[in-house]
C-alpha positions as semicolon CSV with decimal commas, in nm:
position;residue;x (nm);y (nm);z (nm)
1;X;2,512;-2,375;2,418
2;X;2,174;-2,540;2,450
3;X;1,902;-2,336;2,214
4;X;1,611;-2,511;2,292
5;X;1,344;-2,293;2,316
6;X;1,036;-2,583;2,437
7;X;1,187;-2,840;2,582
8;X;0,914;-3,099;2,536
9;X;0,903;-3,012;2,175
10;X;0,571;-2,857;1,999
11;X;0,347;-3,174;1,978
12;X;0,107;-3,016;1,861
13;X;0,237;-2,848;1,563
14;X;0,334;-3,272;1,480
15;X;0,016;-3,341;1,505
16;X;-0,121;-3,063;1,302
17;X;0,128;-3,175;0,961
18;X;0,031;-3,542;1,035
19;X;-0,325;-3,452;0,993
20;X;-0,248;-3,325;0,670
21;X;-0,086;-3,636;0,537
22;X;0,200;-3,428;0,468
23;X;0,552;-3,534;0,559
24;X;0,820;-3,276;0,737
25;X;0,948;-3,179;0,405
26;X;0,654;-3,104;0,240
27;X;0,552;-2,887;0,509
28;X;0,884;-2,683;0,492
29;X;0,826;-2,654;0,132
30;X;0,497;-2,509;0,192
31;X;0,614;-2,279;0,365
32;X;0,925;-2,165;0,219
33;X;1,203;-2,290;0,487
34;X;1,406;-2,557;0,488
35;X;1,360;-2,922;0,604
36;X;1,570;-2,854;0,892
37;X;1,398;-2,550;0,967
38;X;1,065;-2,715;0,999
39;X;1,261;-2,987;1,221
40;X;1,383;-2,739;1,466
41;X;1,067;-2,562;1,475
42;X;0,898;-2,919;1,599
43;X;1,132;-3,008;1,832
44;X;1,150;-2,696;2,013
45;X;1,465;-2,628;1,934
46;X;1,404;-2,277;1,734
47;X;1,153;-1,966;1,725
48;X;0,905;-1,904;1,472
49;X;0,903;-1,579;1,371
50;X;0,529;-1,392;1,311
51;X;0,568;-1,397;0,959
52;X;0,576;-1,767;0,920
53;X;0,289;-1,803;1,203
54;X;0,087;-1,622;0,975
55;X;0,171;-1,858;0,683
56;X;0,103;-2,134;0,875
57;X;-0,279;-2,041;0,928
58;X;-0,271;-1,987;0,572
59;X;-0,147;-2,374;0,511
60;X;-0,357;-2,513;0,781
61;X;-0,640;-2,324;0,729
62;X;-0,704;-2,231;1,077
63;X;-0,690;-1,902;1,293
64;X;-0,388;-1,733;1,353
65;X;-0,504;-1,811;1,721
66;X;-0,487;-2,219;1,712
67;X;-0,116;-2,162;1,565
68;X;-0,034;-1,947;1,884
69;X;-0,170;-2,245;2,021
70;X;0,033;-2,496;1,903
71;X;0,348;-2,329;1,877
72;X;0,346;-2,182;2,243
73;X;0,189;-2,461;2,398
74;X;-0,060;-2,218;2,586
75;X;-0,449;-2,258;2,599
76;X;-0,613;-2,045;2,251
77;X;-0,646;-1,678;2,292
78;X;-0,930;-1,428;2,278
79;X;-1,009;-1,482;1,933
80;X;-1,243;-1,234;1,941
81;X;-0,980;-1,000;1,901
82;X;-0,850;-1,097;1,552
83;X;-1,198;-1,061;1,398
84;X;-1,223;-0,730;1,203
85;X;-1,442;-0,471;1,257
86;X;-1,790;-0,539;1,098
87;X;-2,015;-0,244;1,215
88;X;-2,298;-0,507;1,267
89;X;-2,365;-0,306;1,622
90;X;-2,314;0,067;1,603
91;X;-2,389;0,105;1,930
92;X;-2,156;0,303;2,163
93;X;-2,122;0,044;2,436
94;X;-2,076;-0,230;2,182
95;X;-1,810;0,007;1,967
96;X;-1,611;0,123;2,313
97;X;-1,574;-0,248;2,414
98;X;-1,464;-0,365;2,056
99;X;-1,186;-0,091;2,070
100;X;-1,070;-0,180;2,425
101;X;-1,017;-0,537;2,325
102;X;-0,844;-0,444;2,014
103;X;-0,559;-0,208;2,266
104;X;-0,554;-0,429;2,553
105;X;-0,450;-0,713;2,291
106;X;-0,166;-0,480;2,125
107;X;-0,021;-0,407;2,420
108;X;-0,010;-0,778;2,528
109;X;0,324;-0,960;2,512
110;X;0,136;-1,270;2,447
111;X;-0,074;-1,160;2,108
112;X;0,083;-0,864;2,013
113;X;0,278;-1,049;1,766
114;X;-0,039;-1,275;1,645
115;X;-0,178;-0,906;1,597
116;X;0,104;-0,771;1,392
117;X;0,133;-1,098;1,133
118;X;-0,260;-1,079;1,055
119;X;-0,303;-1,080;0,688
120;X;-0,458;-0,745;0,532
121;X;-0,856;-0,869;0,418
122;X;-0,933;-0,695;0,093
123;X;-1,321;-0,837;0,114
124;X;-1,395;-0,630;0,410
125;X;-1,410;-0,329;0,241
126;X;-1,709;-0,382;0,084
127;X;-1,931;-0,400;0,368
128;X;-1,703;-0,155;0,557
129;X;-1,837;0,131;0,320
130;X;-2,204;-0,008;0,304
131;X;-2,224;0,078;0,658
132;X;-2,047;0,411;0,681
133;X;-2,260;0,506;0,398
134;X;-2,582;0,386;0,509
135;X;-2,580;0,214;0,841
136;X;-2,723;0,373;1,153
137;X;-2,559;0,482;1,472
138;X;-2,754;0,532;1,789
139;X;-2,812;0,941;1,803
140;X;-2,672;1,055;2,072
141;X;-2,331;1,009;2,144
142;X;-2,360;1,089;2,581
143;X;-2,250;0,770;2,781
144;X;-2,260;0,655;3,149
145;X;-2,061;0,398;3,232
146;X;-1,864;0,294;3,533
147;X;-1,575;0,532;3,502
148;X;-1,518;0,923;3,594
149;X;-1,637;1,187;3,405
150;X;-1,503;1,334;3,167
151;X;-1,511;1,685;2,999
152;X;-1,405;1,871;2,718
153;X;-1,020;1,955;2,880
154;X;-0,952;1,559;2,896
155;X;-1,052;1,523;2,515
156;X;-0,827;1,831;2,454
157;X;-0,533;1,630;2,570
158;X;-0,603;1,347;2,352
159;X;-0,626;1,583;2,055
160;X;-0,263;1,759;2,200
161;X;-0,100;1,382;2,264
162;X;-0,182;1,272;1,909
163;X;-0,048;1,595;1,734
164;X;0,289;1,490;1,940
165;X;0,274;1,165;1,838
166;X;0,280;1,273;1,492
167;X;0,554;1,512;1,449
168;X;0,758;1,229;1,598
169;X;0,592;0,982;1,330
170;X;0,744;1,257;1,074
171;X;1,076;1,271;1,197
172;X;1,170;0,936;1,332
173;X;0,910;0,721;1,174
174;X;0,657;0,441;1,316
175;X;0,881;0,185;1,484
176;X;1,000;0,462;1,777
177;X;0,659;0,581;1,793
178;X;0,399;0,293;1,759
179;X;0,434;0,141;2,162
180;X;0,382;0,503;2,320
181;X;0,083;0,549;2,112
182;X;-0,076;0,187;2,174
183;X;0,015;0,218;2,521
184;X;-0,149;0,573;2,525
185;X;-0,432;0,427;2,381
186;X;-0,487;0,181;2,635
187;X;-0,405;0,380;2,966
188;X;-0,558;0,658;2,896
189;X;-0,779;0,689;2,629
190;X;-0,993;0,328;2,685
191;X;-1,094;0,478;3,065
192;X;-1,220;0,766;2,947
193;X;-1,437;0,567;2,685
194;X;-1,513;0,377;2,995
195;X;-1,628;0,688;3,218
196;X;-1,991;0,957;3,182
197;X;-1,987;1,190;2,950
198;X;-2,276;1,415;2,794
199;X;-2,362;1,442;2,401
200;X;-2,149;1,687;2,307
201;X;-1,825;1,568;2,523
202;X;-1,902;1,218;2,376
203;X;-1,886;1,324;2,042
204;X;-1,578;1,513;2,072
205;X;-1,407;1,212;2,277
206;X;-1,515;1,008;1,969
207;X;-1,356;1,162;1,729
208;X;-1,008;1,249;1,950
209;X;-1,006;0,866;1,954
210;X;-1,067;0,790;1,676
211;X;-0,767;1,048;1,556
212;X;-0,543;0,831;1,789
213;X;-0,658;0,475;1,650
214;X;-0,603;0,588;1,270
215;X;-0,231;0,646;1,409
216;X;-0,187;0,370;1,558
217;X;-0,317;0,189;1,222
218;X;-0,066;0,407;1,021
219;X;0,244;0,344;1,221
220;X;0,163;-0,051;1,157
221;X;0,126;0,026;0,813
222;X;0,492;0,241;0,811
223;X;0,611;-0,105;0,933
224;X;0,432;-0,301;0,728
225;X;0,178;-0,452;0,980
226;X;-0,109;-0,474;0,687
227;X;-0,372;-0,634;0,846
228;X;-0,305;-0,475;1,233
229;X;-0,315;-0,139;1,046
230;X;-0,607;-0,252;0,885
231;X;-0,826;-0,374;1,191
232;X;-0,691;-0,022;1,323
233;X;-0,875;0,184;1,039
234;X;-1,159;-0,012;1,049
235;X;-1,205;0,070;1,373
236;X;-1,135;0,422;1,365
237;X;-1,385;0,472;1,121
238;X;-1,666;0,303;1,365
239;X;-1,550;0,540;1,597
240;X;-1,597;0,790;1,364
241;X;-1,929;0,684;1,283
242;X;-2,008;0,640;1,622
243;X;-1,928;1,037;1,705
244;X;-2,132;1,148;1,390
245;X;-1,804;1,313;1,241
246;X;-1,779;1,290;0,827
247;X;-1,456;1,448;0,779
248;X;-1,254;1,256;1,053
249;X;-1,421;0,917;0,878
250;X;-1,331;1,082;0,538
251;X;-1,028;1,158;0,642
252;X;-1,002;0,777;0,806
253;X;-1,093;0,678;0,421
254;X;-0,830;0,818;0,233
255;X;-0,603;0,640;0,501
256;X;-0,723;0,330;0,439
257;X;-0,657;0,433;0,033
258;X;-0,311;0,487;0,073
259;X;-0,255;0,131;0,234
260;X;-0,466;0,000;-0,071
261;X;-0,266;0,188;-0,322
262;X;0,064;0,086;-0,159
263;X;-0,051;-0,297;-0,143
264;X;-0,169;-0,224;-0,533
265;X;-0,532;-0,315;-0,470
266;X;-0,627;-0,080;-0,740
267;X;-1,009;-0,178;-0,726
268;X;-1,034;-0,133;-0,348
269;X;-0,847;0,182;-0,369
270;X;-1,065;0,344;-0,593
271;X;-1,362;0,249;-0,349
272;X;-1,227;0,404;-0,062
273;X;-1,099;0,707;-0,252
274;X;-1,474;0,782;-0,404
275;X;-1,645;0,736;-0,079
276;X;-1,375;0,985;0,092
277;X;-1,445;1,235;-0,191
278;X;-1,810;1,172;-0,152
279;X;-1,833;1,199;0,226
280;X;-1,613;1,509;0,190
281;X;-1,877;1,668;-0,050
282;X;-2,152;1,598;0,127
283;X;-2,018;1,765;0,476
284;X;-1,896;2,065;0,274
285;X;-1,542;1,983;0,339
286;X;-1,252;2,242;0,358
287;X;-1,083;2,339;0,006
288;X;-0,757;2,186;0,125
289;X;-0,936;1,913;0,236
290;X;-1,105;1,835;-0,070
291;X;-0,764;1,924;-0,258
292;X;-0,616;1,584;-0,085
293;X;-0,881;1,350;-0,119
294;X;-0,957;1,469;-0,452
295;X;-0,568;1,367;-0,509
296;X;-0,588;1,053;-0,372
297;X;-0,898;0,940;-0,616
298;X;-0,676;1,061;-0,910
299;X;-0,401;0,849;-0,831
300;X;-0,622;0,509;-0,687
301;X;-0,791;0,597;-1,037
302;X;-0,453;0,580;-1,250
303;X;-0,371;0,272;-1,071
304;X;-0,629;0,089;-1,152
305;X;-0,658;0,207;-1,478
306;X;-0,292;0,235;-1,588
307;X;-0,384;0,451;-1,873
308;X;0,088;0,515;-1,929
309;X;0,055;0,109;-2,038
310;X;-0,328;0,072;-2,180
311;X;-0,318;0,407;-2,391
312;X;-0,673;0,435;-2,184
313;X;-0,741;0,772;-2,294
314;X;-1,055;0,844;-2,157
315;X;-0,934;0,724;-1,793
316;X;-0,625;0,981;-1,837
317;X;-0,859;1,283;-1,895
318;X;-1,026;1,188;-1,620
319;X;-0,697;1,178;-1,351
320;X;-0,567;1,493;-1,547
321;X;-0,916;1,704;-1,449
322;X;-0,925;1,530;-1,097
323;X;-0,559;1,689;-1,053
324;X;-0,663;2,039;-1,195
325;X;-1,004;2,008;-0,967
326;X;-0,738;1,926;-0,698
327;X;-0,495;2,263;-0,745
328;X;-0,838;2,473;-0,747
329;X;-0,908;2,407;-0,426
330;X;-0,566;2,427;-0,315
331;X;-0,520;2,746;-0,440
332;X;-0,869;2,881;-0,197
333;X;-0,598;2,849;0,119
334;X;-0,735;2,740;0,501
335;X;-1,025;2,815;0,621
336;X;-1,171;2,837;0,989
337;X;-1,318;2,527;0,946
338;X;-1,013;2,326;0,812
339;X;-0,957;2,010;1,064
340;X;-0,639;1,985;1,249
341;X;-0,532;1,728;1,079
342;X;-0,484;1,903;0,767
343;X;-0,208;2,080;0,891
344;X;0,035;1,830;0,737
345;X;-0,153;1,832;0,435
346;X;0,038;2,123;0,263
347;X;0,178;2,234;-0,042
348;X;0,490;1,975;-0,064
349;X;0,285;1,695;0,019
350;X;-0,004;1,770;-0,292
351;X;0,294;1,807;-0,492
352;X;0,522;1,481;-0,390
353;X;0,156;1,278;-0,446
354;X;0,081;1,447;-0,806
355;X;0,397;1,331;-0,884
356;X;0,306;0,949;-0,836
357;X;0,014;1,022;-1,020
358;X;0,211;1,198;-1,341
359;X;0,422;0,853;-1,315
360;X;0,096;0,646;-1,358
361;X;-0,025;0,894;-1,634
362;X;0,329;0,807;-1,833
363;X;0,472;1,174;-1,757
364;X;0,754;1,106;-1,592
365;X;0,916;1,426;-1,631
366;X;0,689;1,604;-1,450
367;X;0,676;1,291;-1,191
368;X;1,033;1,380;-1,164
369;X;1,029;1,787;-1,116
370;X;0,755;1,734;-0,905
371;X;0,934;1,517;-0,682
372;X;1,204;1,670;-0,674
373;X;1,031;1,996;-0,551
374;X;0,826;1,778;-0,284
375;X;1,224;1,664;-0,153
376;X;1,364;1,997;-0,168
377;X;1,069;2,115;0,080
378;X;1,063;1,849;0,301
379;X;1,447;1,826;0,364
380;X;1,534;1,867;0,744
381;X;1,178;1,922;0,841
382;X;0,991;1,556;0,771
383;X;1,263;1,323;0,683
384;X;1,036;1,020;0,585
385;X;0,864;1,248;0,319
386;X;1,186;1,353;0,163
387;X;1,344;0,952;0,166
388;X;0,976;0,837;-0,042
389;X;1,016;1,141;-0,238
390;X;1,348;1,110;-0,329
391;X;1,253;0,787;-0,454
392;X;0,976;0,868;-0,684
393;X;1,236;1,078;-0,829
394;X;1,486;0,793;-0,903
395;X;1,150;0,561;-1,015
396;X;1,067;0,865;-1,218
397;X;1,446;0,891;-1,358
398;X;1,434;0,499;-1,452
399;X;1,135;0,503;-1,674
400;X;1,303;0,772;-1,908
401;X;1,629;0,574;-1,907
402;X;1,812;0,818;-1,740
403;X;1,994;0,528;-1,516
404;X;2,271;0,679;-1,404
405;X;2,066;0,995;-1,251
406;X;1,801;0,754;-1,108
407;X;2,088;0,535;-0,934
408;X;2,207;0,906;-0,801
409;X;1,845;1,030;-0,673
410;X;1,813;0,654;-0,472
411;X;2,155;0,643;-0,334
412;X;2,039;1,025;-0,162
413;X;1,783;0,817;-0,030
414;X;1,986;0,550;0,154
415;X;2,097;0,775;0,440
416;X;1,764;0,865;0,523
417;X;1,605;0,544;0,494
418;X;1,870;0,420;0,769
419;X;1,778;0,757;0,979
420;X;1,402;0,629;1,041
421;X;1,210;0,329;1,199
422;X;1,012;0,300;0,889
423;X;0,987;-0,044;0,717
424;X;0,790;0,114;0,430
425;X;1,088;0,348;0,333
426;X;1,319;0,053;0,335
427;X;1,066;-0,129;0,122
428;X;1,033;0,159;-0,147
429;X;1,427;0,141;-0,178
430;X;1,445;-0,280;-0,180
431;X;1,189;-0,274;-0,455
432;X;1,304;0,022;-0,665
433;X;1,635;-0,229;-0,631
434;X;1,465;-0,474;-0,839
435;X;1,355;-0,255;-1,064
436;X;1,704;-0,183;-1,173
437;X;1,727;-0,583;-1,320
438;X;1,787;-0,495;-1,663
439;X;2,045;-0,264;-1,624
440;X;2,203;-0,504;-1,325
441;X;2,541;-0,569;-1,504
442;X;2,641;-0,206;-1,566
443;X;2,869;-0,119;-1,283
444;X;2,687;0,205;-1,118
445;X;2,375;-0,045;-1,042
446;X;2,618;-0,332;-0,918
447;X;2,801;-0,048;-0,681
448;X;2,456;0,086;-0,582
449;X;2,275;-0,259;-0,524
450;X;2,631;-0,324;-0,297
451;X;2,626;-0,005;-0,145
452;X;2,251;-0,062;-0,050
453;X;2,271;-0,403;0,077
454;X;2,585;-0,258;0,340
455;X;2,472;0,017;0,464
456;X;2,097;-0,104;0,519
457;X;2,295;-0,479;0,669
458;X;2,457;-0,201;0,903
């Protein structure tokens, strides 16, 4: 059967190694395929896959967009689009256009996949927080632009589709959920940007959609779409910004922490964490509000720190009271005030992320029991939160040597790893996998490691 996929071959993509001086094997070792690989790929004869699009801007040191380029044989795209969020113009026309581009491109066959193999940006951080700390957003939030108006009952629905959304991110993970929420975004969120709305509708519409565009940045992150998730936050905290809202940005903040802890940017993580916690304190935040975020510094903290391996005392005292600080305001229960989004931020979850931050501080009994506790809650209601869970356990388990019980906790996991669209809970179990090296000729890790490799193969 014929598999060509260009018929005429990708000349440019030839032309591109030959102006590196570097011959077809070379390239291929560059970037990690074979020599026939990199043949096929130049003759047409094979697809390139996102991931190794995105390695090839990296070798050629051009825009993801000129490798579309070459590789499709189409005219460059609107490279506007890959360029992340830089709050240079807070203005609200300037913000609704920026976020239009950024849906309209995600739901396009043509760059969604440019969009998903974007690399995550560490630097942008840095200037990201500068200006939600300190820049300046126009002050009112009322718009007229060329679409209907809008009222209070349409930015209801947003609120109502994105707590939807959610529950399904819970149970079924990102990949069943991501394309109705991008698509949601475009259609119907992006004209009512578009239409007239007063001050107080604006800033209500602001933050409803800027509630939907940290989802869509977490589902890319559940599938491990780093830098699409992160253009996501980054714009959902210039919406944020934009509808004068502190907790949705703070909230937006310790978002963006979690990808940073998960990618082990310790330093950036810490960052984010302090300005969530700071943001939070200085809009008089919740209790269980403050509980979370308060969390998250405490464990973006013991990251970076690693006071289990350094014997850093002083940084250890420090987690330990941000934990207690944490449980205080736990313990003060909801208040009128508390933010819908803190629903999901109950008692199971605190626990299940103390217990990565007891691993970090060397304890990993109590990483274990509180794990453990986290799974036992979460079991039939939020399947993804059990599977992570019931991994920390089994990480947990390993670094006191208990190897056999670890192997146990992970092989619970399997079955709900392969119940979810979630790349990130197939991730946790590949890499807790490796973990398991030292003990890899004992035959419970060979049977797991086989058992794994089947039933996630299947």
């Amino acid at each position: 059967m014929d598999d060509t996929v260009h018929g005429e071959g990708r000349p440019e993509l030839v032309r591109a190694r030959k102006r590196m001086g570097m011959s077809q094997d070379a390239m291929a070792e560059a970037l990690w395929v074979s020599p026939t690989t990199w043949s096929r790929w130049e003759r047409g004869r094979q697809e390139i896959r996102p991931v190794y699009r995105a390695r090839m801007a990296e070798v050629f040191g051009v825009h993801p967009a000129e490798v579309e380029r070459w590789v499709e044989g189409r005219a460059p795209v609107d490279t506007q689009a890959w360029l992340l969020p830089d709050f240079s113009d807070l203005s609200l026309a300037a913000t609704v256009k920026t976020a239009e581009r950024l849906w309209r491109c995600d739901v396009d066959p043509d760059r969604r996949h440019l969009l998903a193999a974007l690399p995550f940006v560490p630097g942008a951080f840095g200037s990201w927080l500068s200006a939600w700390s300190y820049g300046t957003s126009e002050t009112s939030a009322a718009y007229q632009g060329s679409g209907a108006a809008v009222g209070l009952s349409d930015v209801r629905r947003v609120v109502e589709a994105r707590q939807a959304f959610e529950q399904m991110d819970h149970q079924f993970g990102a990949g069943l959920v991501r394309p109705a929420v991008v698509d949601y975004l475009n259609t119907a969120v992006a004209p009512l940007l578009r239409g007239r709305y007063d001050e107080k509708v604006g800033a209500e519409l602001m933050t409803a959609a800027a509630g939907m565009t940290q989802m869509a940045g977490w589902t890319a992150f559940d599938l491990n779409h780093h830098g699409q998730a992160q253009h996501y936050f980054g714009q959902a905290l210039t919406l944020a910004k934009i509808g004068n809202d502190p907790l949705t940005g703070a909230w937006v903040l310790a978002t963006m922490t979690h990808q940073a802890i998960h990618l082990k940017q310790g330093a950036q993580a810490v960052w984010l964490a302090r300005a969530a916690v700071d943001t939070a304190r200085r809009a008089e935040a919740p209790p269980r509000v403050m509980a979370m975020l308060l969390v998250d510094e405490a464990r973006a903290t013991a990251l970076q720190t690693r006071p289990a391996e350094t014997g850093d005392r002083h940084s250890a005292k420090r987690v330990e009271r941000l934990l207690v600080e944490a449980e205080r305001a736990y313990a003060q229960g909801h208040t009128d005030r508390d933010p819908a989004w803190v629903a999901w931020e109950d008692e199971p979850e605190l626990t299940g992320r103390m217990s990565r931050c007891w691993k970090l501080l060397g304890d990993h009994r109590k990483a274990a029991d509180c794990a453990e506790l986290a799974v036992r809650a979460f079991v039939g209601k939020r399947p993804r939160a059990a599977q992570l869970n019931q991994v920390n356990a089994a990480e947990a388990y390993l670094c006191m040597g208990e190897v056999e019980q670890a192997v146990d906790a992970a092989r619970a996991a399997i079955p709900m790893a392969r119940s979810l669209t979630s790349a990130r809970s197939v991730d946790r179990l590949r890499k807790f996998s490796a973990k398991l090296e030292p003990y890899g000729t004992t035959i419970q890790v060979r049977e797991f490691r086989a058992h794994l490799d089947g039933e996630l193969a299947s």
